[in-house]
Backbone as numpy.savetxt, mean C-alpha at the origin, in Angstrom:
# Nx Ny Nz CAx CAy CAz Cx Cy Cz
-44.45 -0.42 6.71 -43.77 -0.81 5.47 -42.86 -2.01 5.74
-42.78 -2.89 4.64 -42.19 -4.11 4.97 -40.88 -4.22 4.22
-40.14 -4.58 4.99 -38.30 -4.14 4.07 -38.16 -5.93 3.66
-37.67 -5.16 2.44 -37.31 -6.86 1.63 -36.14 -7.22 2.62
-35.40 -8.68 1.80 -33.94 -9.18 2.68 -32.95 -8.33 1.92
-33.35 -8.45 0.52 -32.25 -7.22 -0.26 -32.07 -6.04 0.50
-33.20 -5.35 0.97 -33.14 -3.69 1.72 -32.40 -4.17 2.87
-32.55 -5.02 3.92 -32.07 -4.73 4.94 -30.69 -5.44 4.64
-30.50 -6.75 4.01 -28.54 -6.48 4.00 -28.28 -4.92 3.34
-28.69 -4.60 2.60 -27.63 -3.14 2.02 -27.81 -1.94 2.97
-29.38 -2.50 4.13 -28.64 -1.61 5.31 -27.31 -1.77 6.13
-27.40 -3.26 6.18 -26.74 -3.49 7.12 -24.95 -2.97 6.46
-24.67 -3.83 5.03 -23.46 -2.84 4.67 -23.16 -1.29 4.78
-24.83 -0.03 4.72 -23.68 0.96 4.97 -23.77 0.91 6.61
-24.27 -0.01 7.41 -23.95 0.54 8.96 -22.63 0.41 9.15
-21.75 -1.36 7.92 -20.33 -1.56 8.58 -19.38 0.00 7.84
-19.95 0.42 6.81 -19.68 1.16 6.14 -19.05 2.58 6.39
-20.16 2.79 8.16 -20.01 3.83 8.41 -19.61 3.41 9.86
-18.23 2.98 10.48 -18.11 2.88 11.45 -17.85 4.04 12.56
-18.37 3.18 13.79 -18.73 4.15 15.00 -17.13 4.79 15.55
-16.51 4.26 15.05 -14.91 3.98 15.84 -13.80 4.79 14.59
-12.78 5.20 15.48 -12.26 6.43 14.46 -11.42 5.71 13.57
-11.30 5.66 12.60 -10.39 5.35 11.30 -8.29 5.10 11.86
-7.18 4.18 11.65 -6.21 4.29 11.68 -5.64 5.59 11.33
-4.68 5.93 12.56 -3.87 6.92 11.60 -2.57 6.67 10.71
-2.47 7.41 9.60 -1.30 7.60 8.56 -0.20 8.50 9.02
1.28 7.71 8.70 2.74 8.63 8.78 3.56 9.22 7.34
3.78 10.05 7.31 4.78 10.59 6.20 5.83 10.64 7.12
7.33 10.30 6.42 8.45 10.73 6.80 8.93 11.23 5.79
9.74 12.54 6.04 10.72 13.32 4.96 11.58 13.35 5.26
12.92 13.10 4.53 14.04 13.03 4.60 14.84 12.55 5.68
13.73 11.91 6.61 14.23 11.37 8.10 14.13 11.97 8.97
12.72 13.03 8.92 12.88 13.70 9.84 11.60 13.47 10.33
10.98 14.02 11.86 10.13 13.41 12.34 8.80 13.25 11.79
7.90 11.64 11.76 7.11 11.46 11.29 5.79 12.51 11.71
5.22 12.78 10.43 3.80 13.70 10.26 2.44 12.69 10.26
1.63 12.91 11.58 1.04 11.86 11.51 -0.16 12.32 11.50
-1.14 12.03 10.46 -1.87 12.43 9.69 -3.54 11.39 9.78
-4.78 12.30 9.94 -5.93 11.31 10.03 -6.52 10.97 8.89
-6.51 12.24 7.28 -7.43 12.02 6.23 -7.58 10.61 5.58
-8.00 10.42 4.99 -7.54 9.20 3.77 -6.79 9.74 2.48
-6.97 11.03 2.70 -5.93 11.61 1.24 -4.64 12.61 1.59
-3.69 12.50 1.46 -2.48 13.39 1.88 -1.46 13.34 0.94
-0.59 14.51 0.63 0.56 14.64 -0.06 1.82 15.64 1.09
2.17 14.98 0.77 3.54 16.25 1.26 4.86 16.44 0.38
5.23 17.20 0.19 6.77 17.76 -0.20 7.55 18.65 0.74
8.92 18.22 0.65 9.56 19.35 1.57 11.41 18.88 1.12
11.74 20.04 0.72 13.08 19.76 0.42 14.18 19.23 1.53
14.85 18.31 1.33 16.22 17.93 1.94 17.42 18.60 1.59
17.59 19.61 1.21 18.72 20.49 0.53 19.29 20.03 -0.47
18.72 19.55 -1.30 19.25 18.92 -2.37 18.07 20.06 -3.66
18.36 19.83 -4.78 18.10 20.55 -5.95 16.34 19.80 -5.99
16.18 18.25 -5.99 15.21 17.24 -5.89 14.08 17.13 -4.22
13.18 17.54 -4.57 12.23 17.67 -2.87 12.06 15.85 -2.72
11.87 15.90 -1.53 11.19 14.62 -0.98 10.13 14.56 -1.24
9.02 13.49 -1.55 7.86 13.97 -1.54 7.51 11.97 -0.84
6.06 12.51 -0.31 4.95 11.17 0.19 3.89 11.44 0.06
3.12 10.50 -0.07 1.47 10.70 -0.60 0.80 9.51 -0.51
-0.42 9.14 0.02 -1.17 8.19 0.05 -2.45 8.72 -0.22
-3.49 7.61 -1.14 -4.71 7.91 -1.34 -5.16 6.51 -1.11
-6.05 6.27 0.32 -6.52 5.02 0.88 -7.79 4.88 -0.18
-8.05 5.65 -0.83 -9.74 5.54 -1.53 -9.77 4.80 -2.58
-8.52 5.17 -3.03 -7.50 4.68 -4.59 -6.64 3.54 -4.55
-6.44 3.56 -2.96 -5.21 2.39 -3.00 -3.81 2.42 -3.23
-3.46 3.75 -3.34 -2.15 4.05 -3.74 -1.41 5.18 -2.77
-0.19 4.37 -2.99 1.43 5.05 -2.08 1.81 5.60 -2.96
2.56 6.81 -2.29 3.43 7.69 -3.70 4.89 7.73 -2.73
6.00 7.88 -3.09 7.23 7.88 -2.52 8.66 8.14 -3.24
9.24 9.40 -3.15 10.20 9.70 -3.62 11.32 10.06 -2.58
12.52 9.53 -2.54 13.48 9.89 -1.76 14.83 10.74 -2.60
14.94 11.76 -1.97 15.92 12.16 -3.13 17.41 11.85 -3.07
17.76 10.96 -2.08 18.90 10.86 -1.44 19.41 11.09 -0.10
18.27 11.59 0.46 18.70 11.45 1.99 18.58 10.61 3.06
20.11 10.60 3.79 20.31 9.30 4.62 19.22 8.92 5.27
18.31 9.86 5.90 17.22 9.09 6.87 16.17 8.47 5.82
16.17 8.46 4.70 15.04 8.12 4.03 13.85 8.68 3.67
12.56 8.36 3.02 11.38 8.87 3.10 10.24 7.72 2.96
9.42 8.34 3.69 8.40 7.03 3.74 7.07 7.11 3.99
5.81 6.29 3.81 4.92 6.51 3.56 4.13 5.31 4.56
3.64 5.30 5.87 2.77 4.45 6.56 1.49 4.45 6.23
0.64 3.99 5.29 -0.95 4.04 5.69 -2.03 2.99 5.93
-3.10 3.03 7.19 -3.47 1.91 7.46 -4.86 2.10 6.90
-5.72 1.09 6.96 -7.01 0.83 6.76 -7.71 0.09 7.33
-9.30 0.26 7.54 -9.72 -1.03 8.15 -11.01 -1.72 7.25
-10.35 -2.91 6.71 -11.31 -3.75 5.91 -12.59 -4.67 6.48
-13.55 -4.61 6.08 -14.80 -5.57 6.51 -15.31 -6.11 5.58
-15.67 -7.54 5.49 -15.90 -8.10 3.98 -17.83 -8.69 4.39
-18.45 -7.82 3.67 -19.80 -7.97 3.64 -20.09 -8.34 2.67
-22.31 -8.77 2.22 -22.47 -9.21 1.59 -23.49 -10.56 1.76
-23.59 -11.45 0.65 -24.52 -12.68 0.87 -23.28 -13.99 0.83
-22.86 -14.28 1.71 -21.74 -15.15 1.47 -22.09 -16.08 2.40
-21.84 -17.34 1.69 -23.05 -18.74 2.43 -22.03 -19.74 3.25
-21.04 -19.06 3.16 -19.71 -20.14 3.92 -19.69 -18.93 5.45
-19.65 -17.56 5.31 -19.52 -17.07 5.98 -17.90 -15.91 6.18
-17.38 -16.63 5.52 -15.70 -16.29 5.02 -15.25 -16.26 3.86
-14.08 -15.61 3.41 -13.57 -15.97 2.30 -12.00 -15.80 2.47
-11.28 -16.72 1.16 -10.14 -16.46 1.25 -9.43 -15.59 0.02
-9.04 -13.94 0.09 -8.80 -13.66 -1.19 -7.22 -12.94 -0.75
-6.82 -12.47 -2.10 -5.57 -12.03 -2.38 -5.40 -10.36 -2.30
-4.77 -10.05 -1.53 -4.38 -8.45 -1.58 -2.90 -8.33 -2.31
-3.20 -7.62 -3.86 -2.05 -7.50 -4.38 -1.75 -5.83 -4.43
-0.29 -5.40 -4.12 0.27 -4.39 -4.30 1.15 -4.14 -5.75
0.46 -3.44 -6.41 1.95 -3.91 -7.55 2.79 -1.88 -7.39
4.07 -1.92 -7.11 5.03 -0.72 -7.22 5.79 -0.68 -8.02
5.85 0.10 -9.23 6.59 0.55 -10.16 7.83 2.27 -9.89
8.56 1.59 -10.16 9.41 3.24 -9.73 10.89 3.26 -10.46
11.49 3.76 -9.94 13.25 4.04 -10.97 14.04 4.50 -9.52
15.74 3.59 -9.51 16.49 4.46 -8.78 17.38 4.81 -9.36
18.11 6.02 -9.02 19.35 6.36 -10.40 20.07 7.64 -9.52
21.16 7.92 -9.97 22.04 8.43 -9.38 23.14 9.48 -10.71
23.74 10.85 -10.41 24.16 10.86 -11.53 26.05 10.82 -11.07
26.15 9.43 -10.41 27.43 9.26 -9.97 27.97 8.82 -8.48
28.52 7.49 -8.50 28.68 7.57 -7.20 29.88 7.02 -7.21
30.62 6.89 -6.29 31.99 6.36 -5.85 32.32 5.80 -4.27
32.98 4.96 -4.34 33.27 4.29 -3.09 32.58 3.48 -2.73
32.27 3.32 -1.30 31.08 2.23 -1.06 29.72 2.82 -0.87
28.86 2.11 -0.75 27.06 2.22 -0.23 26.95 2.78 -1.15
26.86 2.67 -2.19 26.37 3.00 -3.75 24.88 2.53 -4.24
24.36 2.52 -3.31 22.63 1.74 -3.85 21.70 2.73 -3.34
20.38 2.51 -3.95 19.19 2.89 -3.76 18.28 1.73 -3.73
17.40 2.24 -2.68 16.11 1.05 -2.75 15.11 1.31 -2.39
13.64 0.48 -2.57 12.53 1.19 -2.54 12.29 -0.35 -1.70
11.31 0.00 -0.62 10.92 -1.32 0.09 9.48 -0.87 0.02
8.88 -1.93 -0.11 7.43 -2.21 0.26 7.30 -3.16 1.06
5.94 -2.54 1.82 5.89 -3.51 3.02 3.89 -3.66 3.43
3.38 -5.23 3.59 2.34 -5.18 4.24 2.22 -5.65 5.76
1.33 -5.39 6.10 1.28 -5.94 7.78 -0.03 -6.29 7.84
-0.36 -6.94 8.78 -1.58 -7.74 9.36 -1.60 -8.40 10.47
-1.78 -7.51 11.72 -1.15 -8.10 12.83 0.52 -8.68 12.96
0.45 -9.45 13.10 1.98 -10.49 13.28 2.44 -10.89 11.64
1.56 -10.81 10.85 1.75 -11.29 9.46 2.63 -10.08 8.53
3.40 -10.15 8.06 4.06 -9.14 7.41 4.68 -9.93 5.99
4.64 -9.38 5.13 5.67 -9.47 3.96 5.65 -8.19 3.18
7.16 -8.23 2.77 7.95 -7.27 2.41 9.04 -7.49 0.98
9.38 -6.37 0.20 10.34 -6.81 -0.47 10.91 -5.57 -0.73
12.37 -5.38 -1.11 12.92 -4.30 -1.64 13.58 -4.85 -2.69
13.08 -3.07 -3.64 14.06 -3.45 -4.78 15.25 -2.90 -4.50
16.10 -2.82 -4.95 17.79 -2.37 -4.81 18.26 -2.14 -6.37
19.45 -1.47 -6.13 20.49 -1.18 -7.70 21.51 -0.58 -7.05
22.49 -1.13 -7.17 24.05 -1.09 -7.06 24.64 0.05 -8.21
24.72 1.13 -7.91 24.75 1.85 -9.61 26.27 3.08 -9.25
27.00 2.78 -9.42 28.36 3.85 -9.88 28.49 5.23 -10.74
27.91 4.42 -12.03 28.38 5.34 -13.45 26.71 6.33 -13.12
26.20 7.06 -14.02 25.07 7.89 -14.01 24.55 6.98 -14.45
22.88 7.06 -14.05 21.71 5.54 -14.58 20.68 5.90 -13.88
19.86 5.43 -14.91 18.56 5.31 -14.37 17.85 4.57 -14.79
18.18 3.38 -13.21 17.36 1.97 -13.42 16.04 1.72 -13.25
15.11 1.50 -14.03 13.59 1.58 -13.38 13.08 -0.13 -13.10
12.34 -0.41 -12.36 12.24 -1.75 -11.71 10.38 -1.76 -11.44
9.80 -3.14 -11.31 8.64 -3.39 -10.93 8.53 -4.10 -9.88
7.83 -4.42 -8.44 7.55 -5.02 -7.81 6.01 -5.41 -7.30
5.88 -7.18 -7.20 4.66 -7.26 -6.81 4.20 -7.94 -5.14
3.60 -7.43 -4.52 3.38 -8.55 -3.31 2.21 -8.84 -3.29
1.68 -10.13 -3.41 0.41 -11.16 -3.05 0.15 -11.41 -1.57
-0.35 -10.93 -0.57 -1.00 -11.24 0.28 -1.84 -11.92 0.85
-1.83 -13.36 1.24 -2.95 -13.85 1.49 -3.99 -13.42 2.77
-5.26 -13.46 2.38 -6.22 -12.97 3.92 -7.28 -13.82 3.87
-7.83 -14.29 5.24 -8.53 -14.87 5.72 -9.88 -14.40 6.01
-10.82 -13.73 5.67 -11.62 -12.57 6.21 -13.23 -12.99 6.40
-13.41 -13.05 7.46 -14.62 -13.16 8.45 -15.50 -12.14 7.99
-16.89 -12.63 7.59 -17.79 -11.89 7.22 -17.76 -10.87 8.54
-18.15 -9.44 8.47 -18.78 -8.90 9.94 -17.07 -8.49 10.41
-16.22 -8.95 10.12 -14.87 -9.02 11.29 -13.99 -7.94 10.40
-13.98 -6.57 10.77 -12.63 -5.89 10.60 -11.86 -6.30 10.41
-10.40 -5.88 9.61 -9.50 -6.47 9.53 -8.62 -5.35 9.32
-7.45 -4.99 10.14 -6.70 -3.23 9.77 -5.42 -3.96 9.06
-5.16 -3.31 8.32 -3.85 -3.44 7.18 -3.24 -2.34 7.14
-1.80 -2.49 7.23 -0.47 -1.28 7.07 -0.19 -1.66 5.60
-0.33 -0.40 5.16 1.35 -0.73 3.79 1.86 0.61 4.06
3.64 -0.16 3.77 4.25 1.13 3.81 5.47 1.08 2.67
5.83 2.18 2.16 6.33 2.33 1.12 7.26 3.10 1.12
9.08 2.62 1.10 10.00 3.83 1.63 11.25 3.64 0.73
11.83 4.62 0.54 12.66 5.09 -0.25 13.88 5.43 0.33
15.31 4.95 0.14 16.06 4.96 1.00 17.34 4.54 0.53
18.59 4.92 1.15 20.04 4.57 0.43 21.14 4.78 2.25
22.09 3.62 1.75 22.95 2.93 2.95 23.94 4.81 2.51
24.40 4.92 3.81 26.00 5.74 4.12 26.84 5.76 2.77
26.88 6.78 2.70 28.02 6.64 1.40 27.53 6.59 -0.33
26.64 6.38 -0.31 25.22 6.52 -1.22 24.47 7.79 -1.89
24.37 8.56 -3.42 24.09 9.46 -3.46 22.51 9.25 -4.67
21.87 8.72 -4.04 20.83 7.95 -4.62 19.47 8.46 -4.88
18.70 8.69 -5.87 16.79 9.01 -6.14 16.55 7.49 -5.56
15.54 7.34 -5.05 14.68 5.91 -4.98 12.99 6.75 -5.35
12.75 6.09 -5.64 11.08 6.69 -6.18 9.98 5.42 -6.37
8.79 5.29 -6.43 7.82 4.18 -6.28 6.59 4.73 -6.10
5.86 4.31 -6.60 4.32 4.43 -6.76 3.41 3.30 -7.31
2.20 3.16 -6.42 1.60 2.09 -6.89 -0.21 1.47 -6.61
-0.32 1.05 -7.02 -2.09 0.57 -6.25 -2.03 -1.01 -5.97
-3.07 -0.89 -4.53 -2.98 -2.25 -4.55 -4.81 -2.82 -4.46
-5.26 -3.80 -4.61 -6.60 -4.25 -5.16 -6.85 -5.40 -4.85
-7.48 -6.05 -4.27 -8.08 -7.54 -3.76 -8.71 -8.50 -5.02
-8.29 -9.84 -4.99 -8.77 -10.84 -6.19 -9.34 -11.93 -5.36
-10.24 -12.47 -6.00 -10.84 -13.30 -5.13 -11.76 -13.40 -4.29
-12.15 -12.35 -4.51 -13.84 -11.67 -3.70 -15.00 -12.93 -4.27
-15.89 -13.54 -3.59 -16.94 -14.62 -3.66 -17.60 -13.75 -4.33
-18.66 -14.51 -5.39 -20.12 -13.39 -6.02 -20.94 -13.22 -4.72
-21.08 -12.08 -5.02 -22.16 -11.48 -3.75 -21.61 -10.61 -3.06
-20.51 -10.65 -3.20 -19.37 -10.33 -1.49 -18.63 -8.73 -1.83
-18.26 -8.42 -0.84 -17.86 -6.82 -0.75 -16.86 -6.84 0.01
-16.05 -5.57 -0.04 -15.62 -4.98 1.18 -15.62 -3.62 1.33
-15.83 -3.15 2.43 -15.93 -1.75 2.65 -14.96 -1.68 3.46
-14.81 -0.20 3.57 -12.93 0.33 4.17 -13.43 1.60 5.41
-12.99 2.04 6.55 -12.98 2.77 7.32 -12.56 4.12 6.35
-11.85 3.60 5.49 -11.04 5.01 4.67 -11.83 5.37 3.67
-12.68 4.60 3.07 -13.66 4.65 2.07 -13.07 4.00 0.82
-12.29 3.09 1.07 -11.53 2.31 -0.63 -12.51 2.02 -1.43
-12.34 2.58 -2.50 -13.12 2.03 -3.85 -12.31 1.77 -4.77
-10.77 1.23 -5.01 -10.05 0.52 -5.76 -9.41 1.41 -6.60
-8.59 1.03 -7.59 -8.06 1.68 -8.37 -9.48 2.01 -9.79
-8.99 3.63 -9.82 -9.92 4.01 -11.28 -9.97 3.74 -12.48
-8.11 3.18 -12.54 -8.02 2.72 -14.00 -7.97 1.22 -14.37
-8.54 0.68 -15.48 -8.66 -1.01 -15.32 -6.97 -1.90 -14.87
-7.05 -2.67 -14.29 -5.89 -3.75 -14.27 -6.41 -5.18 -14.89
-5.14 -5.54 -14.43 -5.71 -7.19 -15.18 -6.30 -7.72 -14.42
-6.58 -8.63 -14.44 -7.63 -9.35 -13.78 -6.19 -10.73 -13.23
-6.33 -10.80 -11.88 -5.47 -11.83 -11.59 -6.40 -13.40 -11.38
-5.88 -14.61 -12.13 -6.11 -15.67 -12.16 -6.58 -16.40 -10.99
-7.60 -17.04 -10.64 -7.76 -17.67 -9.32 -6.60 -18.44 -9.07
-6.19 -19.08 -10.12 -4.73 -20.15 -10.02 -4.11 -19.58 -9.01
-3.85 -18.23 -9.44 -2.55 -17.51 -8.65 -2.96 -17.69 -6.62
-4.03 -17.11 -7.16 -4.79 -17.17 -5.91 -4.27 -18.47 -5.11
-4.65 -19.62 -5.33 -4.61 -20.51 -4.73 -3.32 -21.07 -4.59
-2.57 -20.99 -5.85 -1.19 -21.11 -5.43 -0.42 -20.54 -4.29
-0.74 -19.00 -4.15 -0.08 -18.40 -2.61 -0.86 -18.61 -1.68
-1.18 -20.16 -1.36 -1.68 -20.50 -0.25 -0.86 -21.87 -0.16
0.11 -22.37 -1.03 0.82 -23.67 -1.27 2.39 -22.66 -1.27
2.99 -22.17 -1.00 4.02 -21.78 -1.26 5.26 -22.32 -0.26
């Protein structure tokens, strides 16, 4: 039997598909206490900090999404999970250059604080080897409130047909000494800028977020490569 070129690339995607080599592992931290280090692609945890409010962390690598609630405790809570990307397909340059966006939506609020270290904040963070960007949101909040906030990070990647590529995001929830703070955040993140033809498959099995987003502009794209 004679295999078309169509049959044998879509062999060749599920071979990257199904790699020989074991998947990154994932960390939960609760309340600052020692990290739970975890192999699935799907995990939740809760566990109270003695407070009325549980800690909770959760990642779904399939989905693309961090979950992260801190209820106020000093060590924080946090969410490590890695992946390993391979960008397959019929792609005639051999490479491409696309955008890994995270977008985190969450609320920090407090019902009262006094003195100093009065904030809550939610940091997001990507990695890529030596490459990292990060941002936290923050709120300075005294009186009772509940501030809710959006954050986005654009990632640029370079990605070699055939060539793995492992990515951290981590997502943590957290308040300075003196601080009686919720930080909370949840979010998906999704690649723009994929060539026609072109793929990526994940060690974790990512198949993106289920529910539609917008569609981000090539503009954008190319702009976070001029910044």
């Amino acid at each position: 039997m004679r295999l078309s070129l169509s049959t044998l690339a879509f062999m060749a995607v599920l071979a990257v598909a199904s790699p020989a080599f074991a998947c990154p592992s994932n960390e939960l931290v609760l309340c600052g206490r020692a990290p739970i280090v975890l192999e699935d692609a799907v995990d939740a945890r809760e566990v109270s900090c003695g407070g009325p409010i549980p800690a909770r962390a959760a990642y779904d690598l399939v989905h693309g999404r961090l979950d992260v609630l801190n209820p106020g405790a000093l060590g924080g809570t946090a969410v490590r999970a890695r992946d390993v990307f391979t960008l397959v397909g019929d792609i005639p340059t051999g490479a491409a250059d696309v955008l890994l966006s995270w977008t985190v939506s969450g609320t920090i609020s407090t019902v009262g604080c006094g003195g100093s270290g009065c904030w809550g904040n939610v940091t997001m963070r990507i990695r890529n080897g030596k490459d990292v960007l990060e941002e936290t949101a923050s709120a300075n909040l005294y009186a009772p409130e509940v501030r809710p906030f959006t954050r986005t990070l654009d990632f640029p990647l370079h990605l070699v047909a055939g060539t793995p590529v492992e990515i951290e995001f981590e997502l943590v929830g957290w308040r300075p000494p003196g601080g009686s703070h919720v930080s909370e955040g949840a979010g998906n993140y999704h690649f723009v800028g994929l060539p026609e033809g072109a793929s990526l498959v994940s060690c974790q099995g990512f198949v993106g977020d289920p529910t539609p987003v917008a569609d981000t502009s090539w503009g954008r794209v190319k702009a976070s490569y001029h910044r």
